[in-house]
Each structure stands twice: as C-alpha cells, then as structure tokens.
C-alpha positions as CSV (number, residue, x, y, z in Angstrom):
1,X,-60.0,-15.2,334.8
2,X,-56.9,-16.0,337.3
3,X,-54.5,-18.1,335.8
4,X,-53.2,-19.2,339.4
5,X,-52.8,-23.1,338.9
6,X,-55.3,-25.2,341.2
7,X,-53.0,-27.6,343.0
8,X,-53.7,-30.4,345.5
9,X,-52.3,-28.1,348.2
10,X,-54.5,-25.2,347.7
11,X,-57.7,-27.1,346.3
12,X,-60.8,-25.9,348.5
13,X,-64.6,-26.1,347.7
14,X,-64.5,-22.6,348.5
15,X,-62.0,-22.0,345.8
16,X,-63.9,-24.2,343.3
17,X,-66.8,-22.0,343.9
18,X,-65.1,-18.8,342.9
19,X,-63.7,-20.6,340.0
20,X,-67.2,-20.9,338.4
21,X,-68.5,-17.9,339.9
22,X,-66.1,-16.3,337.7
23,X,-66.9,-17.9,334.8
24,X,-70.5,-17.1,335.1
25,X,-71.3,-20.7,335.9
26,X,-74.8,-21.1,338.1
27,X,-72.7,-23.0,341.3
28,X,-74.0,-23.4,344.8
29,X,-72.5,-25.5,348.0
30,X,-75.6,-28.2,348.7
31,X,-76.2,-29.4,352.2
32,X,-74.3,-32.6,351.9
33,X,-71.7,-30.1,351.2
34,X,-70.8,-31.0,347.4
35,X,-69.9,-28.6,345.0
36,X,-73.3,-28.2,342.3
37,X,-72.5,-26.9,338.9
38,X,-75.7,-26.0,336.7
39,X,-74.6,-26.0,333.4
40,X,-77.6,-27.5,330.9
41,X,-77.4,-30.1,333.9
42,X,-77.1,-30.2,337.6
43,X,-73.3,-31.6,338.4
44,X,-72.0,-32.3,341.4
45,X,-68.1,-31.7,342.6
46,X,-66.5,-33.9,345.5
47,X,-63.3,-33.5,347.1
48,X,-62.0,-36.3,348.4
49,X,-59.4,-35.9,350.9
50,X,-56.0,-36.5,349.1
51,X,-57.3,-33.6,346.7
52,X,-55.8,-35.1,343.8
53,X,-58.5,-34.9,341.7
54,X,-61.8,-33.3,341.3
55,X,-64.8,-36.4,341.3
56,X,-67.6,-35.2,338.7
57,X,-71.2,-37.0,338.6
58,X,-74.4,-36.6,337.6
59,X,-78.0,-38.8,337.8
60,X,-80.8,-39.6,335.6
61,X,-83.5,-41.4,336.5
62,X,-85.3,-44.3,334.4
63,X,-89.2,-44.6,334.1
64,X,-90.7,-47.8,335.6
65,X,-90.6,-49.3,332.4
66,X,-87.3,-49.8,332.3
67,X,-85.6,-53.5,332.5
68,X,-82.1,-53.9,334.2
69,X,-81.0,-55.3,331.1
70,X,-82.0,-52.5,328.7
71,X,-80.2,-50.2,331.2
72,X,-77.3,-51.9,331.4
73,X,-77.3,-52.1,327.7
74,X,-77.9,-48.7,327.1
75,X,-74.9,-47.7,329.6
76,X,-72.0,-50.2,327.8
77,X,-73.3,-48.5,324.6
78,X,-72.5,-45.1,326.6
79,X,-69.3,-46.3,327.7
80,X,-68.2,-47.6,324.2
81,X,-68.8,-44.6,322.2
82,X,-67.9,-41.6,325.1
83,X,-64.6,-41.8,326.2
84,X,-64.8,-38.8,328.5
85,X,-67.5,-40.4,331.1
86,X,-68.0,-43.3,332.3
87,X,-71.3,-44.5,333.2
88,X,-72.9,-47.2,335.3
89,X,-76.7,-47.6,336.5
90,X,-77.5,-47.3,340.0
91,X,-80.6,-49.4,341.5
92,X,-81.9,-47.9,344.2
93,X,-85.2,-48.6,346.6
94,X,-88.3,-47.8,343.8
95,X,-86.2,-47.6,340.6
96,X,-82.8,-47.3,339.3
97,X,-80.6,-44.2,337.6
98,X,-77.8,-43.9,335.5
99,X,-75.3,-42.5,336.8
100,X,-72.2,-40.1,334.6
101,X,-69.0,-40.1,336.7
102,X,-65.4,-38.2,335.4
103,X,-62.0,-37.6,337.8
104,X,-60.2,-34.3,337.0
105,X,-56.6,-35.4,338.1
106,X,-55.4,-32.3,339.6
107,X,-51.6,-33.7,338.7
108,X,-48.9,-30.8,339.3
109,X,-51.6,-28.3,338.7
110,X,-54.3,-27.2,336.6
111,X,-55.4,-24.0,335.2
112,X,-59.1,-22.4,336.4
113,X,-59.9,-21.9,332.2
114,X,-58.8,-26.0,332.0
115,X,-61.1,-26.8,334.6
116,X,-64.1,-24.6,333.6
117,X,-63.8,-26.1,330.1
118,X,-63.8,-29.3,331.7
119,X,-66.3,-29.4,333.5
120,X,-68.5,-27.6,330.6
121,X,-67.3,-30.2,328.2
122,X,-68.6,-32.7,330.9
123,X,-71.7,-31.5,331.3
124,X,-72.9,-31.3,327.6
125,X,-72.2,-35.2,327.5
126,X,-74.7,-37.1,329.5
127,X,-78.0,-35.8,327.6
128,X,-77.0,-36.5,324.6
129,X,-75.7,-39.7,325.3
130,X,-78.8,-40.7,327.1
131,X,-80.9,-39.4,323.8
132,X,-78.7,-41.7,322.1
133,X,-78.7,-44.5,323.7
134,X,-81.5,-44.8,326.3
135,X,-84.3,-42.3,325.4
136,X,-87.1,-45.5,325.4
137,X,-85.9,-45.7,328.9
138,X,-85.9,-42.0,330.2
C-alpha cells in the first residue's frame, strides 16, 4: 500500500475510497454521499469541510422492549470501559438506536496503513461492546 500521507489538503472521499479498495476493504460511496466501510459492520465516513479529521459512526437498533433508561445505561457502561468510541443513543420516530461515533484527526498527516488499521480496529468495537453491555436490549 502507498505510503503517501493523507493530509487535510489532499483528503477526498474519492481518495478514502482507494484507500480501502486497496486494502481489500468492501467500500462503496452511498447516496447521501458518505463514505461506507463493510468490515464485520457497515461504517460510515464523513468529511466535514475543514478536512481535519475523518468522522466514523455506526447504528444499532434496540427492540421495542427497550426502556430509555436501560439504554442509556447500557451506553455509559460503553463509554466507561471503551476508550476508543464513544457512544450515545439516538431516539428517533418508532424506536431509538445507539449510535458508535470516533474522529480520526488527520493532524500533519496520516499514513493509508494508520488509517486502515483504524478504522478496522473501529469497527471490531461496537458488537462486542453491545454483547457486553446491551444484548437484553438488541
């Protein structure tokens, strides 16, 4: 893989795409236009316009069962013993979800293999944490 560093100046979906494509990651571009990263999980990439950093998230829904407490219980347990997401649950019309958020801080640069790792090590996380913590509510 390319070693060229990923910088805020040349930062591009399109160049996030061949990152993974490389790696053979399962990636697509979605109609919203996000990045999606299928790596044991469907992940989605956002640029946002200072293209500092690289915004990471995932969903799960809940099953109607479900109280608001036990999910917000569930995610502070989450957020206590993972250091490397954060997560939060997200009500929505006709349920709620958690929701797995990380920033890759693009800094002074960042190597493809770095974020590739990243984004693997990021994507093993939220299943097993949810197992962990919230599987009566899954």
């Amino acid at each position: 893989m390319d070693e060229e560093l990923i910088t805020k100046e040349n930062l591009t979906k399109e160049m996030l795409k061949e990152v993974f494509e490389a790696a053979y990651m399962d990636v697509d571009i979605d109609e919203d236009g996000d990045i999606c990263v299928n790596d044991s999980i469907r992940c989605y990439l956002y640029l946002p316009k200072s293209h500092d950093r690289i915004l990471m998230w995932c969903s799960f829904g809940t099953n109607e069962e479900a109280t608001i407490d036990d999910c917000l219980r569930a995610a502070n347990l989450i957020n206590k013993h993972y250091a490397i997401v954060k997560c939060y649950v997200n009500e929505y019309e006709g349920g709620r979800s958690f929701r797995f958020n990380y920033d890759v801080m693009i800094g002074t640069g960042l190597t493809r293999r770095s974020l590739v790792q990243i984004v693997r090590r990021y994507c093993s996380i939220p299943r097993t944490a949810l197992s962990e913590y919230a599987s009566t509510l899954m």
